[in-house]
N, C-alpha and C positions, 0 to 999 in steps of 0.2 A: 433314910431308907436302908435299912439291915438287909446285906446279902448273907445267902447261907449257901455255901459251898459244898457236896456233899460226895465224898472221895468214890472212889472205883476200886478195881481189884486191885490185889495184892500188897496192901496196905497192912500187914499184920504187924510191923512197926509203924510209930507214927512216922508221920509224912517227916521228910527231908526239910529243915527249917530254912535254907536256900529256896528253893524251890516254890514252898508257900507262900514266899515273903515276896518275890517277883510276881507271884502270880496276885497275890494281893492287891500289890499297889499298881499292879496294871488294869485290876477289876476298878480301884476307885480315878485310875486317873480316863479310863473311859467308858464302860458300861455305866459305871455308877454316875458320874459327871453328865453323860447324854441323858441324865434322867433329873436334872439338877440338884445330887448329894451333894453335901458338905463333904470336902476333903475328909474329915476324919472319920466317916461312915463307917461302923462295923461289919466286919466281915466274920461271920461264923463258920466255923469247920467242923463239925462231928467226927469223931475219929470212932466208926464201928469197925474196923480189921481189927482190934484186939478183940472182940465179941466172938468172932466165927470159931468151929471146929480149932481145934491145936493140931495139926496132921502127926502122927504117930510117932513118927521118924524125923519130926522137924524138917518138912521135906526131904529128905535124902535121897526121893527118886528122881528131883529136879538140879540134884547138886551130882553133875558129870565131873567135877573136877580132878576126881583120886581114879577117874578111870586112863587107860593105857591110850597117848594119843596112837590114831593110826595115822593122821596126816590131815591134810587140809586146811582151813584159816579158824583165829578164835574170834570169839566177838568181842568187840570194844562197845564203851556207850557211846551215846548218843553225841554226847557234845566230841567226842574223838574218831567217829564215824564224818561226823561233819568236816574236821582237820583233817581227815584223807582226803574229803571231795577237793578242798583247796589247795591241800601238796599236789594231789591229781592237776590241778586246772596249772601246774608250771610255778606256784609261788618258789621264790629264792627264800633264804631265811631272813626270819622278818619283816616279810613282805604279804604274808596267808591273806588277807583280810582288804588288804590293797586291791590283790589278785582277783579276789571274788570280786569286789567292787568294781572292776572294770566291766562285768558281764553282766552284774545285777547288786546295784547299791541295798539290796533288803538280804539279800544273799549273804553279805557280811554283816549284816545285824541281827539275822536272825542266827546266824553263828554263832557270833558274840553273846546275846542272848544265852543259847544252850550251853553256852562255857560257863556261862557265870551262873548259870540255878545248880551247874555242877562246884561251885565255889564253898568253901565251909563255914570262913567266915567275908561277909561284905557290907558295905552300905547298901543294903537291897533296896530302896526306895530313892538312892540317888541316882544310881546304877540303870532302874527301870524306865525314871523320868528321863533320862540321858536317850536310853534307847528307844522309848517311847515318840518323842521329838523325833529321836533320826528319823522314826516310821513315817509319821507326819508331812515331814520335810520329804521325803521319799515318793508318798501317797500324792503330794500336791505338784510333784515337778515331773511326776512318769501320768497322772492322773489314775493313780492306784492302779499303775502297770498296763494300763490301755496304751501307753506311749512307748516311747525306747525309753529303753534303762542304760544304765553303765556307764559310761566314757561318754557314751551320744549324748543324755540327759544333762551329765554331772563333767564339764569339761576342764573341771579345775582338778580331777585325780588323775591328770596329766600332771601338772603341777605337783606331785607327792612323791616322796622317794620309799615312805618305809609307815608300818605298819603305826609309827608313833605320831609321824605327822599327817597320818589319815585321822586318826581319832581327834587330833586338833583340828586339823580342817571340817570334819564333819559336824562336830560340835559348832563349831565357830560359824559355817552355813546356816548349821539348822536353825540357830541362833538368829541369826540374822533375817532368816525369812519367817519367823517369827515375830522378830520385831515389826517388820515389813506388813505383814499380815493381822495379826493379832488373833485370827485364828486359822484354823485346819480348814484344808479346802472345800471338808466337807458341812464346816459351819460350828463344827464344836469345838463350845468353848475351852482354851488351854487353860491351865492351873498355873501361875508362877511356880518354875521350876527351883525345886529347894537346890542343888548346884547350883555353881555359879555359873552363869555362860557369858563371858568375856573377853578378856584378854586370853590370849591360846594357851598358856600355862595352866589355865585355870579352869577349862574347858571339858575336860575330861575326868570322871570319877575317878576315884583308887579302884574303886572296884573293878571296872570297865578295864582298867590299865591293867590290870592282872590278868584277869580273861583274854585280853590280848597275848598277849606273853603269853599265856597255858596251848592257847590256839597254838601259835607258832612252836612250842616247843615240844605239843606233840605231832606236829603236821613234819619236825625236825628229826624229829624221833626213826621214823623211818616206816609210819602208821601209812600204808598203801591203800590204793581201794580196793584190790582186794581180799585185804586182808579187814575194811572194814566191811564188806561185803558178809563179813560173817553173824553183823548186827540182827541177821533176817534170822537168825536163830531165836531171837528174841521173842519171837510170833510164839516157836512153842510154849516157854515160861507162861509169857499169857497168858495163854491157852488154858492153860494147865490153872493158873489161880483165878481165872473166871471159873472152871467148870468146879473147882474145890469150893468157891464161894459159894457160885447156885448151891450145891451139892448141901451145904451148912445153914446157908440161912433157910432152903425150902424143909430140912430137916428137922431147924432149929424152930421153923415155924410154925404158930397156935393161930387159927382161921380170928381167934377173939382181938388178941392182941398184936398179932405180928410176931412174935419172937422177939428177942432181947434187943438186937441189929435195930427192928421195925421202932421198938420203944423208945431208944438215944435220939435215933435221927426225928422220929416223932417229936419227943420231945424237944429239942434245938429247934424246928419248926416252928411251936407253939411256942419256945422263948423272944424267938425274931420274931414274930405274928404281932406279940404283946407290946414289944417295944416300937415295931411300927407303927402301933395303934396310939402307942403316947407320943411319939413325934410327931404324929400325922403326915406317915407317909407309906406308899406302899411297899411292900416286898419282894424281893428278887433273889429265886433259888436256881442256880445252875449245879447240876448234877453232870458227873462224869461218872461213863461205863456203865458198873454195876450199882453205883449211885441213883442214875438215871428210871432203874426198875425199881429200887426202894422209893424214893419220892414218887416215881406215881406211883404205888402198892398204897402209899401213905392218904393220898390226895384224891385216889378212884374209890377209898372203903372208909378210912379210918377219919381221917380228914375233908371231909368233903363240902365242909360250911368255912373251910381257912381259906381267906383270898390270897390268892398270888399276882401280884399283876404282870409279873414275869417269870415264865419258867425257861430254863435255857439245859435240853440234855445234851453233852458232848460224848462221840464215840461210843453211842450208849446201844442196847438191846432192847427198850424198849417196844417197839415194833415185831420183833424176833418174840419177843415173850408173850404178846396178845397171841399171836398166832399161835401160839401153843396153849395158849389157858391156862397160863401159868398165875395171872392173879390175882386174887382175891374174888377181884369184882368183875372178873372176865366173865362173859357171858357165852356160854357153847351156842346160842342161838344167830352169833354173829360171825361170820353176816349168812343172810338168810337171801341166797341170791333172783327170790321166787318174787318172795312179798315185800319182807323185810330188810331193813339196813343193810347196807355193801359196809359199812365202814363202822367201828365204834363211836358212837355221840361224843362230840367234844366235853372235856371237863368245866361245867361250867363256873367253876373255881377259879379258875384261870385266864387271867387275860390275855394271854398271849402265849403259845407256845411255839419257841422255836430249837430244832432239833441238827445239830452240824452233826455233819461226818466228812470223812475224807476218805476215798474210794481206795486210798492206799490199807486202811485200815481195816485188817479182817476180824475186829471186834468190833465196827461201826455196822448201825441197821437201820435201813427208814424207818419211817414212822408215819406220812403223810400218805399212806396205801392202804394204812391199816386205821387212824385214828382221822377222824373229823377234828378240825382248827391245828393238826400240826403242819408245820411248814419246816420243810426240809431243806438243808443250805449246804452246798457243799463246798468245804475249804480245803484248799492242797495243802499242807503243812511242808511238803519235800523234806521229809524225816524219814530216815531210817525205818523206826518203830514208831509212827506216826500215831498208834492209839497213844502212847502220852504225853504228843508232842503239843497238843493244842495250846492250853492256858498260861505255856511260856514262852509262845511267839506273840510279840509284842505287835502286828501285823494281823491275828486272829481276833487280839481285841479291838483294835483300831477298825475293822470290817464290820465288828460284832456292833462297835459301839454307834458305828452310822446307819446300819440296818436298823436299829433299837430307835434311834434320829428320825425315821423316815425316808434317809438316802439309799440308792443303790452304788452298791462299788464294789 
């Protein structure tokens, strides 16, 4: 079963190869796995940001840098916004990750997490499997946060002095109620994890042991909250390469074929399509953002005989864009609140549509107000810039992947 992944704004380099590579093997060790892939399941990425408009100036109106400060705080990323919340919550040095863990055991993994898709090079797949378990191990002893967390749940991070022998201990836990279980509490089956989880030396990825260390040394650093507090600036940047995208691809586009954008991601579609059909198995395309509008533009006009049996938009505008008739196959007759439809007809292409946002994000839009068969899900990311925080919290997929299961949690 070929997933096809299909990016969002501001992509006009390719994607960050940290970043993909978490997100990857968190797509096959659960989406793809609750639907019974083979571990080596490909995952397709289209990279259309190099397609759109080239802005004039190479942005220059979003690059503030050579301006005069007058005062106030800068923005840090994400994963260093995160290491303010932990120097905030009292961590000593070496201890960031510990800290978090006594208030909220996912709190530090999903930290840990954000460190390491900021990492340049890593084992990203041992790294994920590592974090992925913790979620697990996490999900099944709070019952995916319905319980107490922290020190109440997890009464052995008494027992830890420092941020090194938490990573041993966590591993060595997860480890073990894995053994204990054999699987997730929500029924899906685990992969043998390619680390080792064992003996405590042996517990803990390189990569992971780094990202720790990064944590602390910039939570050491002297990264305050509010000086991360200035991450919310982030929103404008956004902003700004959503509105220059629409702005390129509705410019760049021909009613016939889409635009160039329309034609890649088209295409990559109809490569997965094909290769499912010789594996015999269906297809699953999650779109992020501005993604989210391009696959349906693809799947409402151009595509409308390609099965999907799972579509998954994250952070998307989908919904935001019928309302405007913005495409293709939008219809101005809808909804016609006399006679006619309240909603757009489900794509009958599609088996399944489900559509996440997180209410923190002001580039996420329903879609179940506006389209018949989407179902809207909303997940708290607790990020910063939470529109790109999704598909490298190892927690968004472990939700995604029991919904996809049958389970609620």
């Amino acid at each position: 079963m070929p997933l096809v992944h299909v990016h969002g704004i501001g992509n006009r380099e390719r994607e960050d190869s940290g970043r993909a590579s978490v997100r990857d093997a968190l797509y096959r060790r659960y989406v793809l796995a609750s639907l019974g892939c083979a571990p080596d399941t490909p995952v397709a990425s289209p990279w259309w940001g190099g397609l759109v408009a080239k802005p004039a100036w190479d942005w220059a109106s979003l690059d503030t840098g050579q301006a005069e400060r007058l005062g106030g705080h800068e923005a840090v990323s994400e994963a260093r916004a995160m290491a303010a919340d932990l120097a905030a919550a009292g961590s000593t040095e070496g201890t960031a990750l510990l800290t978090a863990g006594h208030t909220s055991l996912q709190w530090s993994i999903d930290s840990l997490c954000a460190a390491l898709a900021d990492a340049e090079d890593a084992d990203w797949e041992g790294a994920a499997t590592f974090c992925g378990l913790a979620t697990e191990y996490w999900a099944a002893m709070t019952k995916a946060g319905e319980r107490p967390d922290g020190v109440t749940a997890f009464a052995w991070l008494d027992d830890v002095a420092d941020d090194t022998e938490f990573l041993e201990r966590l591993g060595a836990e997860a480890a073990a109620w894995r053994a204990r279980t054999g699987t997730s509490s929500e029924g899906l089956e685990l992969r043998p994890a390619r680390e080792r989880f064992g003996a405590l030396s042996r517990t803990v990825p390189r990569a992971v042991a780094k990202a720790a260390h990064r944590i602390n040394r910039w939570a050491a650093a002297g990264v305050t909250r509010p000086l991360a507090a200035g991450v919310r600036a982030t929103v404008t940047r956004g902003t700004a390469l959503l509105l220059g995208d629409i702005v390129s691809l509705f410019t760049s586009r021909e009613r016939a074929t889409g635009g160039p954008v329309v034609e890649l991601v088209r295409d990559a579609l109809d490569a997965a399509a094909e290769l499912a059909d010789r594996r015999h198995e269906p297809l699953v395309v999650v779109a992020h953002s501005m993604g989210g509008n391009i696959v349906y533009d693809i799947l409402s006009h151009d595509r409308r005989e390609l099965r999907v049996e799972l579509l998954v938009t994250v952070g998307s505008q989908v919904g935001l864009f019928e309302e405007l008739k913005l495409f293709r196959s939008s219809d101005p007759d809808v909804p016609e609140r006399r006679h006619g439809p309240l909603r757009v007809p489900a794509l009958t292409n599609v088996g399944r549509w489900i559509n996440v946002l997180d209410r923190a994000d002001p580039l996420a839009f329903a879609a179940s107000p506006v389209f018949d068969g989407a179902e809207d899900l909303v997940f708290g990311t607790g990020a910063w810039w939470a529109h790109g925080a999704y598909t490298t919290c190892p927690q968004f997929h472990y939700r995604l992947a029991a919904r996809v299961g049958g389970e609620v949690v």
